[in-house]
C-alpha positions in Angstrom: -23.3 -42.5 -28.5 -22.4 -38.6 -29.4 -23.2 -39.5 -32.8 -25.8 -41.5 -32.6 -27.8 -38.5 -31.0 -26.0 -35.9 -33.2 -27.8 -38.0 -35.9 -31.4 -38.0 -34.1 -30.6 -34.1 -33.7 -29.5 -33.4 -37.7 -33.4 -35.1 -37.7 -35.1 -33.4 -35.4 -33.6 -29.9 -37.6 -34.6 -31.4 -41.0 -38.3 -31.9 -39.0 -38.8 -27.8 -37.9 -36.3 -25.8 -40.0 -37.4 -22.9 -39.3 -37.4 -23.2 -35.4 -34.1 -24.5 -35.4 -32.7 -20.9 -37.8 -34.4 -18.9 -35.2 -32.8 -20.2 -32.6 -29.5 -20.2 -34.2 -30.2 -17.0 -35.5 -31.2 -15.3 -32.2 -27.9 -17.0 -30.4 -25.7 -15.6 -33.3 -26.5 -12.1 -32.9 -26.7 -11.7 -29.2 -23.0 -13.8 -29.8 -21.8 -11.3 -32.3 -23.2 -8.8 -30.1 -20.9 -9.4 -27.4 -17.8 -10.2 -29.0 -17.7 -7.3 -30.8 -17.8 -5.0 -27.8 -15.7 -7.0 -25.9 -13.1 -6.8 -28.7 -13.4 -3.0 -28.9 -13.6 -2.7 -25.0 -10.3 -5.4 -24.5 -8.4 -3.3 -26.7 -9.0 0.2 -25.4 -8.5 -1.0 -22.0 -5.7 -2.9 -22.2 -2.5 -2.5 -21.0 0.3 -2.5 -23.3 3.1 -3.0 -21.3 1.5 -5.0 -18.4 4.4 -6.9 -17.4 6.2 -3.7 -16.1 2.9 -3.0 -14.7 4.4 -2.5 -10.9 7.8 -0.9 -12.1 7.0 1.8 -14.4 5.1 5.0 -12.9 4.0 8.5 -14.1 5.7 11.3 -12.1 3.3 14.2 -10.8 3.7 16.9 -9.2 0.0 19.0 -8.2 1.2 22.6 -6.8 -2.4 24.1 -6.4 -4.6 24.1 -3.8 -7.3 21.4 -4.3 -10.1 24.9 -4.7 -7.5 26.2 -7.5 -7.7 22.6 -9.3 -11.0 22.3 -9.3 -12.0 25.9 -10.6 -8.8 25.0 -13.2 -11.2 22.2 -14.6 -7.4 19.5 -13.8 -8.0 16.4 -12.7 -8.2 15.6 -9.0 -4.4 14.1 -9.5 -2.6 17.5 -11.3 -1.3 17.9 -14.0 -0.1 14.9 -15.6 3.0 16.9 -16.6 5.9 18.7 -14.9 7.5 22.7 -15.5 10.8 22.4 -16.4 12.4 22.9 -13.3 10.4 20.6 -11.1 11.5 17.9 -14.4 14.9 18.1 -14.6 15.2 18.3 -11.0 13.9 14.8 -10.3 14.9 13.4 -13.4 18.5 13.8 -12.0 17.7 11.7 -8.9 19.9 8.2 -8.8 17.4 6.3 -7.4 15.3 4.7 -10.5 16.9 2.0 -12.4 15.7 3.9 -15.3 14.0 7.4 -16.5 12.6 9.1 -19.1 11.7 13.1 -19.7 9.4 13.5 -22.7 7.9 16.4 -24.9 7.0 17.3 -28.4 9.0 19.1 -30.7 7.5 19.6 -34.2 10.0 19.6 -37.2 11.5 18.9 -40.8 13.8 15.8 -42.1 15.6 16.1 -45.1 18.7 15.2 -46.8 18.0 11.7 -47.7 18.8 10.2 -51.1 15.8 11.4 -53.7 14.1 13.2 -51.2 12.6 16.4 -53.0 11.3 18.2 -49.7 11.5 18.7 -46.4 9.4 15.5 -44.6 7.3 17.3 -41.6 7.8 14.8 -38.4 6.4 15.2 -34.9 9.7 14.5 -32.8 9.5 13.2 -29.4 12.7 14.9 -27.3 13.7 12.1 -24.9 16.3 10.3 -22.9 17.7 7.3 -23.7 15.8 5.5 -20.8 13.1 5.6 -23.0 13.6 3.1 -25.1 14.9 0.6 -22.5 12.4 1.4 -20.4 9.0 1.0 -22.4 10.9 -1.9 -24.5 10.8 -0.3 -27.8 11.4 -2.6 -30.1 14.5 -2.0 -32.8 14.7 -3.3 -36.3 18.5 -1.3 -36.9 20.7 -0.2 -35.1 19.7 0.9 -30.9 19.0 4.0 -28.7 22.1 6.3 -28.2 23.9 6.4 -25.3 23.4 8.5 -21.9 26.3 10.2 -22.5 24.6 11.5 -25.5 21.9 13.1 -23.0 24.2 14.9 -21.5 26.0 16.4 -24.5 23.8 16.4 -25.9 24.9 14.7 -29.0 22.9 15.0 -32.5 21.9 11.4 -33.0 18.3 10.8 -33.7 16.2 7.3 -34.1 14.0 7.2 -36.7 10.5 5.0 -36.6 10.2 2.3 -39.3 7.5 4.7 -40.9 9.7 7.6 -41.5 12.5 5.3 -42.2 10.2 3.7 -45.2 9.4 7.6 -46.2 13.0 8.3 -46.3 15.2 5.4 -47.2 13.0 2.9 -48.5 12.9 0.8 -45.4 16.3 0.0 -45.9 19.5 0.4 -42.9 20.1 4.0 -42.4 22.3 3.7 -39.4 25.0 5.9 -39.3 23.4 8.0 -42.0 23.3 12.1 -41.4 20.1 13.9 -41.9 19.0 17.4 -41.7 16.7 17.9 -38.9 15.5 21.3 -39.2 18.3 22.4 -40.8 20.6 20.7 -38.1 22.5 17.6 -38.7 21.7 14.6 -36.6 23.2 11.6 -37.4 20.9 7.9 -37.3 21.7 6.2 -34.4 18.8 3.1 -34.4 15.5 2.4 -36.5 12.4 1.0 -34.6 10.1 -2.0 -35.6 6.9 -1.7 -36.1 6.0 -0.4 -32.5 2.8 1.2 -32.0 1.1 0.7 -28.1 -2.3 1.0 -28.2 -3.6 3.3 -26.0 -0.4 5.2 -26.3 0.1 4.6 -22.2 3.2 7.2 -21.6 1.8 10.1 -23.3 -2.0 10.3 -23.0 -2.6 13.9 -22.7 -4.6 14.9 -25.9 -2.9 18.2 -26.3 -0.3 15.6 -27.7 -2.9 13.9 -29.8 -4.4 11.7 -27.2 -4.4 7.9 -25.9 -4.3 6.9 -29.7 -2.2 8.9 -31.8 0.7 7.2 -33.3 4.2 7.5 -31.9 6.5 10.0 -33.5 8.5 9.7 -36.4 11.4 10.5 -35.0 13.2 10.8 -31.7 16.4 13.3 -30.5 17.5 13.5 -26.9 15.6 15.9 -24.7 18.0 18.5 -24.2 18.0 19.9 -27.6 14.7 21.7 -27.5 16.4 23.9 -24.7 20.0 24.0 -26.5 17.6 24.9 -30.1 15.4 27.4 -27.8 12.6 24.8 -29.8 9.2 25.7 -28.5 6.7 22.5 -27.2 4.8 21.3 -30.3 2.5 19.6 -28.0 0.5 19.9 -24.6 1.2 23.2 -23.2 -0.2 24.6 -19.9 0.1 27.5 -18.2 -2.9 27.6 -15.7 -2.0 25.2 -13.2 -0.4 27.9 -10.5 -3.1 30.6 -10.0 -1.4 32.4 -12.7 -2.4 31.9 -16.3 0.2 34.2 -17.5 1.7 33.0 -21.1 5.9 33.2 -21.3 7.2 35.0 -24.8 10.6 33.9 -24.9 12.0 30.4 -24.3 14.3 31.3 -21.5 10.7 32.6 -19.8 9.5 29.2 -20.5 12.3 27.2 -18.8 11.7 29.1 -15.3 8.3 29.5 -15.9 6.0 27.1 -13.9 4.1 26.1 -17.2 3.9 22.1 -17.1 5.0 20.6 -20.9 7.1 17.9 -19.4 6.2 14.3 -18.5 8.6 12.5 -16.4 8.9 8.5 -16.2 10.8 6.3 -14.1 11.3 2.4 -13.5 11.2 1.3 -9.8 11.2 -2.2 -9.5 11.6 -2.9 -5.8 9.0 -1.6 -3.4 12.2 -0.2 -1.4 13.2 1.8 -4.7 9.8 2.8 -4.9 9.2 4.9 -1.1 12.8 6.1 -1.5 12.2 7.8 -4.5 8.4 9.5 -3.2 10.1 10.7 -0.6 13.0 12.0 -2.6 9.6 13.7 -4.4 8.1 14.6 -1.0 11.2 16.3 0.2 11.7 18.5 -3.3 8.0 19.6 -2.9 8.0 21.1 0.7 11.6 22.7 -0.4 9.1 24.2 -2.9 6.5 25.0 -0.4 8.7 26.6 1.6 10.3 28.6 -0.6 7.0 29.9 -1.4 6.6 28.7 -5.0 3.4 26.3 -4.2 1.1 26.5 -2.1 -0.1 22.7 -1.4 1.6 19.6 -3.4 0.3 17.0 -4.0 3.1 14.5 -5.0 2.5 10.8 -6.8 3.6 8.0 -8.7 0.9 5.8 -10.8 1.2 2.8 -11.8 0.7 2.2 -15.6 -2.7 0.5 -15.3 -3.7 3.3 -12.6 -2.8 6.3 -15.4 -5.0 4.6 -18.1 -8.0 4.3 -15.5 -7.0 8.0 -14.0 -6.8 9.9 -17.7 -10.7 7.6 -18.3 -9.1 5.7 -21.3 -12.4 3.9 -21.6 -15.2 5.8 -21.1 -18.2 4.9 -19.1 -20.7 4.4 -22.6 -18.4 1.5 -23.7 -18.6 -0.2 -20.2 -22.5 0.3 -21.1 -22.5 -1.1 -24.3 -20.8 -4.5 -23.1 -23.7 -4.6 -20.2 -25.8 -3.9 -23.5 -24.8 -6.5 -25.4 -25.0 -9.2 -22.9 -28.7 -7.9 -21.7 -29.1 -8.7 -25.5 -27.5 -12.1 -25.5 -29.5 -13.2 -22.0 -32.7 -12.3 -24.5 -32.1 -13.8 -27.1 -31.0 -16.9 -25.0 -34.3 -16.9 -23.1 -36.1 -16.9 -26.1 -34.1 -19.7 -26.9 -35.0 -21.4 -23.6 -38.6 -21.2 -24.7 -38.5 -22.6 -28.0 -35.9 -25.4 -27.2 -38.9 -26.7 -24.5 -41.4 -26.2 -26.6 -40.0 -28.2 -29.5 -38.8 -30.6 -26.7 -42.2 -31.3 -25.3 -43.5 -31.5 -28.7 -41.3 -34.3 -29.6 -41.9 -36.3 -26.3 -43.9 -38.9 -27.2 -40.8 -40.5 -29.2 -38.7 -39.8 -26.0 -41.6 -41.8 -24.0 -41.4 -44.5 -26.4 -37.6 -45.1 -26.2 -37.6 -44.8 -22.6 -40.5 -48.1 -22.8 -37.8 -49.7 -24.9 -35.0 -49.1 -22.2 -33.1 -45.2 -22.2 -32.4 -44.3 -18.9 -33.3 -40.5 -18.3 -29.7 -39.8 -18.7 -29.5 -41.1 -21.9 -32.8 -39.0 -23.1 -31.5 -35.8 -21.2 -27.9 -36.6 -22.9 -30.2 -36.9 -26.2 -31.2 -34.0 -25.6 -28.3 -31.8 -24.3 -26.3 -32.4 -27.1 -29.4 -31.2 -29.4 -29.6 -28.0 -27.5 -25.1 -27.9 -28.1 -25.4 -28.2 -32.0 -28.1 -25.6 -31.9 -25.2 -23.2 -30.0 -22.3 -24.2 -31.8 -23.9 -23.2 -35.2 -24.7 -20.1 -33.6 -21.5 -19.3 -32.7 -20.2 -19.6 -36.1 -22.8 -17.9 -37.6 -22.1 -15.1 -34.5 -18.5 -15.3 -35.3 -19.2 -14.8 -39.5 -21.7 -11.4 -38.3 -18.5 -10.8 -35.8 -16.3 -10.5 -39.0 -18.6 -8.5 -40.3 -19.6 -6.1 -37.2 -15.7 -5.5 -36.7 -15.0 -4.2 -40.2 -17.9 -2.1 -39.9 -16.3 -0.9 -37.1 -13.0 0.0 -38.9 -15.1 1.1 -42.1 -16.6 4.0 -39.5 -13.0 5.1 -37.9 -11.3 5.5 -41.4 -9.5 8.4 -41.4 -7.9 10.8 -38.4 -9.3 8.3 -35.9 -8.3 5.2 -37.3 -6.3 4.1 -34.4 -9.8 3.4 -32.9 -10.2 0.8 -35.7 -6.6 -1.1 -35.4 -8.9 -2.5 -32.2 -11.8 -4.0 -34.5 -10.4 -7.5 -35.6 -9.9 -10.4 -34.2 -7.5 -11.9 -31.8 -7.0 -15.3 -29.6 -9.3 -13.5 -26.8 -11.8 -12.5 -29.3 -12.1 -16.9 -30.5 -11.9 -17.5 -27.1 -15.0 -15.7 -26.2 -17.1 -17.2 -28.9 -15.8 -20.5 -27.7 -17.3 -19.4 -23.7 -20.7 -18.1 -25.3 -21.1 -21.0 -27.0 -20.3 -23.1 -23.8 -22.7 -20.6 -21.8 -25.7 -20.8 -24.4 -25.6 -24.6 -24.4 -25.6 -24.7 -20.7 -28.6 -21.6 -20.5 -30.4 -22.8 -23.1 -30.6 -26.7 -23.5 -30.2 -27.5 -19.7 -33.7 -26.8 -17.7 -35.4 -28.1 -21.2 -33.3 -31.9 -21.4 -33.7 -32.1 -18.0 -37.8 -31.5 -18.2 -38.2 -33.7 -21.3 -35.4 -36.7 -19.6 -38.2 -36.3 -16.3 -41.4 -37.0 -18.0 -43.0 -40.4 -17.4 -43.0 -42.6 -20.5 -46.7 -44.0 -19.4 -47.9 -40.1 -20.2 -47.4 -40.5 -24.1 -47.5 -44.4 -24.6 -51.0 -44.4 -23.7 -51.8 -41.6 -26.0 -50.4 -43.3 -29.0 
């Protein structure tokens, strides 16, 4: 029977061809509509490493008052990152399964074979938790060793980018490079690896939610042992003193906050041991008379996107947008499906005298009103195509990590697939159910 009455709908199309493109013109557009916002929104809010979603958390420490924060223009959290000493104090607490100090250094990679000049490379100074811990993926080699923290020892990962740059993608573990003008010897090369937002470093004085990761890696404690100053987010305003250090060793006991500090909990046991371990260290603090009110946390990887406003408001306003548009459009549908119905009744009246039951005619009907969706949605999804390339035409360039959101994915098909659903169900219901109710007597004795 479906296609028997997708043949009496292919000829109800052929009858009013241009009804039938304005309907599946209006339900493509509110369709593309939607799906490319939701595939813009989806990926900006979405949550890299959601799995870990209860285990990993974002260390902070807030030591101002909550009038000094506000007049500070910080968040009502703190600073999302830690001075020195307040770092490397709870970094060195037993209780996390595993942990991670992070910061910028900025500087030059040479010595590899044909390589005419120094290669500029953002560095992130870490621990080795870090890679374990955010499961970064490896295509050579692996991340060094704890001992190598301690040392610490000059091993570096490189990212598959700068390994590309530098040695033609090929393996360059155990190879020694120059890293400004120290050597460092390649320990591990990543995969392609690039979480988007960036969820353990979203500060923009680090280049924000969507920079890429950094080209190469070293273990946090040579930026002290170098005397390297922070290449990225550096603030010095967050303890009623905005007084700027000169000298490195000023900057290690200074309480300027240039640190962020990670750690894996994944028991709810591990988890109020260690805020306590933090709640302890800050009234040690307080009493010593180095802050005046702390506020101590630990935030969950879904609650630091929401907490740093990955997604801003406007694009939660531009999905309520686009589905105001799609209800329009699908009203307007509404009305022309009826009115197209209840023009054609008289040859529903005449096969309900020869014997369709009102299911049949409102089946008849229903699966009209489903063609006329499903070609929208693949005319929706085509303008889709279309809208998301736009989208990554606009954010060429320095924000072009906005764009790597703009195509499409299973969820992106699977919307389409609902809309489609939804505009067969808004659209074609009330009208087969008003043409399947008429009395057949009304148009037999008009003919």
């Amino acid at each position: 029977m479906i296609g028997y009455y997708l043949r009496l709908a292919l000829r109800s199309f052929r009858r009013a061809p241009g009804l039938t493109a304005l309907m599946v013109s209006a339900i493509a557009i509110g369709i593309a509509a939607c799906i490319v916002t939701l595939t813009v929104y989806h990926g900006m809010a979405n949550n890299p490493i959601w799995w870990k979603n209860g285990e990993l958390y974002a260390v902070t420490v807030n030591p101002s008052t909550p009038n000094r924060t506000r007049e500070a223009g910080l968040p009502a959290y703190g600073p999302g990152q830690l001075a020195y000493d307040d770092a490397t104090y709870l970094f060195g607490s037993s209780i996390p399964k595993r942990k991670a100090l992070l910061t910028f250094l900025f500087g030059s990679i040479s010595g590899a074979p044909d390589q005419t000049r120094p290669l500029p490379t953002m560095t992130r100074a870490t621990t080795a938790g870090f890679f374990r811990m955010f499961a970064v993926p490896f295509r050579y080699g692996g991340p060094w060793s704890k001992a190598a923290d301690r040392g610490p020892e000059p091993v570096m990962v490189l990212s598959g980018r700068e390994n590309h740059k530098l040695f033609g993608g090929a393996d360059s573990v155990g190879r020694t490079l120059l890293w400004s003008g120290h050597r460092f010897r390649v320990v591990g090369v990543l995969a392609p690896w690039h979480p988007l937002p960036r969820f353990y470093d979203l500060s923009a004085g680090n280049g924000g939610a969507f920079a890429r990761p950094a080209g190469a890696f070293i273990p946090f404690q040579w930026g002290p042992v170098l005397g390297d100053w922070p290449a990225g987010d550096l603030s010095c305003d967050t303890h009623g003193s905005s007084t700027t250090p000169t000298t490195y060793q000023e900057l290690l006991g200074s309480s300027c906050t240039w640190i962020g500090l990670w750690v894996e909990l994944p028991t709810p046991a591990a988890q109020r041991h260690f805020l306590a371990f933090m709640q302890a260290y800050a009234a040690n603090q307080r009493a010593a008379g180095r802050f005046q009110a702390v506020n101590t946390h630990l935030w969950t990887v879904s609650q630091w996107l929401t907490l740093h406003h990955v997604v801003s408001h406007r694009s939660g306003l531009l999905v309520n947008l686009a589905f105001a548009l799609l209800a329009v459009c699908l009203i307007n549908t509404l009305g022309i499906l009826l009115a197209k119905f209840l023009r054609g009744a008289p040859v529903a009246g005449v096969r309900r005298a020869l014997g369709a039951s009102r299911r049949q005619i409102f089946a008849q009907h229903l699966v009209e009103a489903g063609a006329v969706s499903l070609a929208g949605a693949v005319l929706g999804l085509a303008l889709s195509a279309a809208g998301l390339a736009g989208v990554r035409l606009m954010y060429r360039g320095s924000s072009a990590a906005y764009g790597k959101f703009a195509h499409f994915d299973a969820i992106g098909l699977a919307w389409a697939v609902a809309l489609a659903f939804v505009s067969t169900i808004v659209a074609g219901l009330y009208p087969a159910w008003r043409i399947g109710r008429r009395a057949p007597a009304t148009y037999l004795k008009s003919q």
